[in-house]
C-alpha positions in Angstrom: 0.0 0.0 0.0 1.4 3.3 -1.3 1.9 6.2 1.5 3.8 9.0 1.8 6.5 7.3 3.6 7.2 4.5 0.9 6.6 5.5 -3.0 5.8 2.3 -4.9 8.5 3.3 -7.5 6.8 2.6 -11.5 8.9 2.0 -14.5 8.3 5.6 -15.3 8.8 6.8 -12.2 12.3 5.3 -12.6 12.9 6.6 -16.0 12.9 10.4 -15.3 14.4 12.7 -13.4 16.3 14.4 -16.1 15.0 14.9 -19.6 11.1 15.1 -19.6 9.4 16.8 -22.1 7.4 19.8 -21.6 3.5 19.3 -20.5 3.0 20.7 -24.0 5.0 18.1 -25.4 4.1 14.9 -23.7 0.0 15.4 -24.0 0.4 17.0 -27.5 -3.2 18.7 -27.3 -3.2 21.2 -24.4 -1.2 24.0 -25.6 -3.0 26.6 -23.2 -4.4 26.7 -19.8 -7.5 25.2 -19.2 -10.2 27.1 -17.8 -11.7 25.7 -15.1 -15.7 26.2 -13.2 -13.7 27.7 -10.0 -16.4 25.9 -8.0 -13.8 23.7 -6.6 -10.1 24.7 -6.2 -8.0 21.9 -6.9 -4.4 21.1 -5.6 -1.6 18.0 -6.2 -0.2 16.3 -3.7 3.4 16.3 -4.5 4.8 13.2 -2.4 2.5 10.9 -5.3 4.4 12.2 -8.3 8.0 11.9 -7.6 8.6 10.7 -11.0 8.5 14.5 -12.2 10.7 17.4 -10.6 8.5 20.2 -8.8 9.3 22.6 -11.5 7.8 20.0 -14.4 4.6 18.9 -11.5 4.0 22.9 -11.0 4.2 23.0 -15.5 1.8 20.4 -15.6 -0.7 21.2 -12.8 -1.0 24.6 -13.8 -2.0 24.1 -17.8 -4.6 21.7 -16.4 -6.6 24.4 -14.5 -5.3 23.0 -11.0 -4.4 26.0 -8.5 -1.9 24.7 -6.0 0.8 22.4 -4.8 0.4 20.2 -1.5 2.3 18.9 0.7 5.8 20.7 0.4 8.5 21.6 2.7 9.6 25.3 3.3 12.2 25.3 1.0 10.0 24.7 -1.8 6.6 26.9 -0.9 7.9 29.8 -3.5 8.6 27.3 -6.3 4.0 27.3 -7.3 4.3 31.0 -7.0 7.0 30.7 -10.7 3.9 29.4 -12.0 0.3 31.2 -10.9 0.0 28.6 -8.3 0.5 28.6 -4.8 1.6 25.6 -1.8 -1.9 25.1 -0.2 -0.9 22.7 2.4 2.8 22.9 3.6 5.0 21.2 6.2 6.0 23.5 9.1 6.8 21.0 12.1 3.3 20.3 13.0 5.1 16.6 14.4 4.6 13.6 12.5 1.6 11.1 11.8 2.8 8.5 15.1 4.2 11.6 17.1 1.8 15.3 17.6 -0.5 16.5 19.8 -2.4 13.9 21.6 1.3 13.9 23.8 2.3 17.1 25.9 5.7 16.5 25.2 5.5 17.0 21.9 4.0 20.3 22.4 6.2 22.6 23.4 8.1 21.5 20.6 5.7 22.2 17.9 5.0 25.4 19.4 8.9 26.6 18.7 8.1 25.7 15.3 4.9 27.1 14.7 6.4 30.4 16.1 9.0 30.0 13.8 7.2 28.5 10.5 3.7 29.7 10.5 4.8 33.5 9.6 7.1 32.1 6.9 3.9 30.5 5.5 2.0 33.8 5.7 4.6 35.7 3.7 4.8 32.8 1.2 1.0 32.7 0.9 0.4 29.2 2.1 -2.8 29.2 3.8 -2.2 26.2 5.7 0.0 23.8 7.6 -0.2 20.2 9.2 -0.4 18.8 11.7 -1.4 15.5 13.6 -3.0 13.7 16.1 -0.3 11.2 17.0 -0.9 7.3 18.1 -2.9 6.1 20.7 0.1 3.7 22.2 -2.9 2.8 25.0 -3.7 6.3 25.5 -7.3 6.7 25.8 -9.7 8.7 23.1 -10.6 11.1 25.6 -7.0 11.7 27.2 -5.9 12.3 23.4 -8.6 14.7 23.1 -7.8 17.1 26.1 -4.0 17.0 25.3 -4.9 17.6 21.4 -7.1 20.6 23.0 -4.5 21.8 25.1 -2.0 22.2 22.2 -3.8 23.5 19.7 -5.0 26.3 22.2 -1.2 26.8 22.6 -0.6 27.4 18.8 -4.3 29.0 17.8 -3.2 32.6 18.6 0.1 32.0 15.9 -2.0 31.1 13.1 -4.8 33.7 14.4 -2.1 36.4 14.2 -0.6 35.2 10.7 -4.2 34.5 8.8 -2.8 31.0 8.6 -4.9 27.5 9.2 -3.7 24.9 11.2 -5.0 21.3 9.9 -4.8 18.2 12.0 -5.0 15.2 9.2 -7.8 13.1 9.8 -6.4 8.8 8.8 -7.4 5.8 9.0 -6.2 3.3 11.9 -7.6 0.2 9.9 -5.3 -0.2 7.0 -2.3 2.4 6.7 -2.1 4.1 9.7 -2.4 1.9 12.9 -3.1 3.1 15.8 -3.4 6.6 15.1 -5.8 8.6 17.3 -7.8 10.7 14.7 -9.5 7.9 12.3 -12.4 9.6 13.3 -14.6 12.7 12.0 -16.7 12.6 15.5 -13.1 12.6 17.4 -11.3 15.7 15.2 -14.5 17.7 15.3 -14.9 18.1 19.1 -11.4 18.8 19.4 -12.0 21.7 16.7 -15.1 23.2 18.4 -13.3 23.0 22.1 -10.6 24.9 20.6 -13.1 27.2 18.6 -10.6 29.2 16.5 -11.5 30.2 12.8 -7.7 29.1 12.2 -7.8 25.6 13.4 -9.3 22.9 11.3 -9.5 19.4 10.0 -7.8 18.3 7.2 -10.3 15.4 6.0 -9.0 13.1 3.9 -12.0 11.3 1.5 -9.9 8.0 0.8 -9.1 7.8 4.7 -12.7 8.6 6.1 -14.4 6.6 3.7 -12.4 3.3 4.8 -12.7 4.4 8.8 -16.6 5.2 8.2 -18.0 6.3 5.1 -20.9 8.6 5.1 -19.2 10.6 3.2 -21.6 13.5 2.4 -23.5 13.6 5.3 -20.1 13.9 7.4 -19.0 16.6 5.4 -22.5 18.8 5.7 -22.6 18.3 9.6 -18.9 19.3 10.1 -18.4 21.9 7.1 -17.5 24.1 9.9 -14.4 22.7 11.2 -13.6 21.0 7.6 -10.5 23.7 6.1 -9.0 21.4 3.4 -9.8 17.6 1.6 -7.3 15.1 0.4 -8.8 12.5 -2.4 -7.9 9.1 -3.2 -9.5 6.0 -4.6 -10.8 2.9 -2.5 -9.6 0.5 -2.7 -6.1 1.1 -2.7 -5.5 5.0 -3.0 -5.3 4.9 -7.0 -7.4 6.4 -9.5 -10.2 8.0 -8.2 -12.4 7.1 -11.5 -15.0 4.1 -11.9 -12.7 1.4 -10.8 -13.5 2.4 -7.2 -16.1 2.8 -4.7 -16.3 6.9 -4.1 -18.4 8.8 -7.3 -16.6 11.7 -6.4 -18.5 14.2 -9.0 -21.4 14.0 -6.3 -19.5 14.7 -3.0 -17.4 17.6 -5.1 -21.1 19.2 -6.6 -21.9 19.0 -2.1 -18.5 20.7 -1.3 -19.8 23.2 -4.3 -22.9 23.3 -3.0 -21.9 24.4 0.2 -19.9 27.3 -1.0 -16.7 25.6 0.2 -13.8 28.1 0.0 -10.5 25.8 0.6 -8.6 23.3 -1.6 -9.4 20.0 -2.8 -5.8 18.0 -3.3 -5.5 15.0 -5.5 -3.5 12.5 -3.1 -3.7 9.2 -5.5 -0.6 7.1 -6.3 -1.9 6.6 -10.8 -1.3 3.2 -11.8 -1.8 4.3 -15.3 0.4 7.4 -17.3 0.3 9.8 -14.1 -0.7 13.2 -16.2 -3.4 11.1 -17.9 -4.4 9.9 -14.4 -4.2 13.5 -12.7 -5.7 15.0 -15.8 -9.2 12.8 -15.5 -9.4 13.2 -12.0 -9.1 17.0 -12.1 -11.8 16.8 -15.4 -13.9 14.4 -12.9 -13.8 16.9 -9.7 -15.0 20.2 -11.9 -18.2 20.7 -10.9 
């Protein structure tokens, strides 16, 4: 199972870090920008197309109509910005998926970087960073929830002062992330309404919540208000998100429309087939 911590590696993927064409030149047909509805702002994530440098993935994304990158370290937030887009979700020390905020140790730590990274962010025009819950490790539900509380009331002022979003990733315990503490909407949403800062909100992942507990739609309209970014994906597997899979994603995107949604909706497949063909149909499939 592909994550972000091990790239299944394709025979293209091996084939390419030097020498790829131009988007113009490997598609052949798309010689301008497409125009997109703007009903749904669309993102990449940038950890499931590795084969391409940041530069070419920033080319591509941006003649398809896509407006942002996700998922990138500070070093690389101003590389979008060469090409009309923007890093929507970057990396700014928020801890990491088994280690965050449902431990108090962790949280002095985070704070240093938060004080540190979050006005970077502003001035690069990244509207958000990530963050975790952490792993259970026999901590109790509710013990998680009071020390993720007590954190992100230490960190809500920083992004409250910056106009920045903090997003605690909502994954799923069952098949890629064991034991991690927020596998559930219910769980991530009363820790965003104790907090109660416009700046802190889930990050809700589609392929993640749909394994944990599908619902999909009626999650999402009960908890718009603490929802500040999506992550798609295909089940099973976290592949194409097209008819091989069990999501029909042009009806959840027309009820993120509906409800005058504001944030980003990144593309966080690993393609089995040619990856700008792949990313291409999926963008096509989530323009509402």
């Amino acid at each position: 199972m592909a994550n972000r911590r091990t790239f299944l590696k394709s025979g293209l993927a091996a084939a390419v870090l030097t020498g790829t064409p131009s988007f113009a030149e490997q598609t052949n047909t798309i010689q301008q920008p497409v125009q997109r509805k703007g009903r749904i702002r669309q993102s990449v994530s940038r950890w499931c197309y590795k084969q391409f440098t940041l530069d070419q993935l920033c080319e591509y994304s941006a003649q398809m109509g896509l407006k942002a990158i996700d998922l990138l370290d500070i070093k690389d937030w101003d590389v979008p910005r060469r090409y009309g887009l923007i890093c929507a979700m970057g990396y700014a020390g928020g801890g990491t998926i088994p280690d965050a905020l449902n431990r108090t140790e962790n949280h002095a730590a985070i704070e240093e970087a938060f004080r540190k990274n979050i006005p970077l962010a502003a001035k690069a025009g990244v509207p958000n960073v990530i963050t975790f819950s952490g792993n259970r490790r026999g901590m109790s539900d509710e013990e998680g929830a009071r020390n993720t509380i007590a954190g992100l009331n230490r960190l809500k002022k920083i992004a409250e002062d910056n106009g920045v979003n903090i997003c605690l990733e909502l994954l799923n315990s069952k098949r890629n992330h064991k034991d991690y503490m927020a596998d559930h909407t219910a769980w991530g949403a009363r820790v965003m309404r104790e907090v109660n800062s416009p700046r802190c909100k889930l990050l809700y992942d589609i392929y993640h919540m749909q394994i944990m507990e599908g619902d999909l739609i009626a999650t999402i309209r009960e908890n718009i208000d603490v929802l500040g970014h999506f992550h798609t994906g295909g089940v099973p597997g976290r592949n194409e998100i097209d008819n091989t899979q069990e999501i029909y994603y042009p009806a959840l995107m027309k009820a993120l429309a509906d409800l005058k949604f504001q944030g980003y909706v990144a593309h966080e497949f690993v393609p089995k087939g040619d990856p700008l063909t792949s990313l291409r149909q999926a963008v096509d499939l989530c323009d509402v």
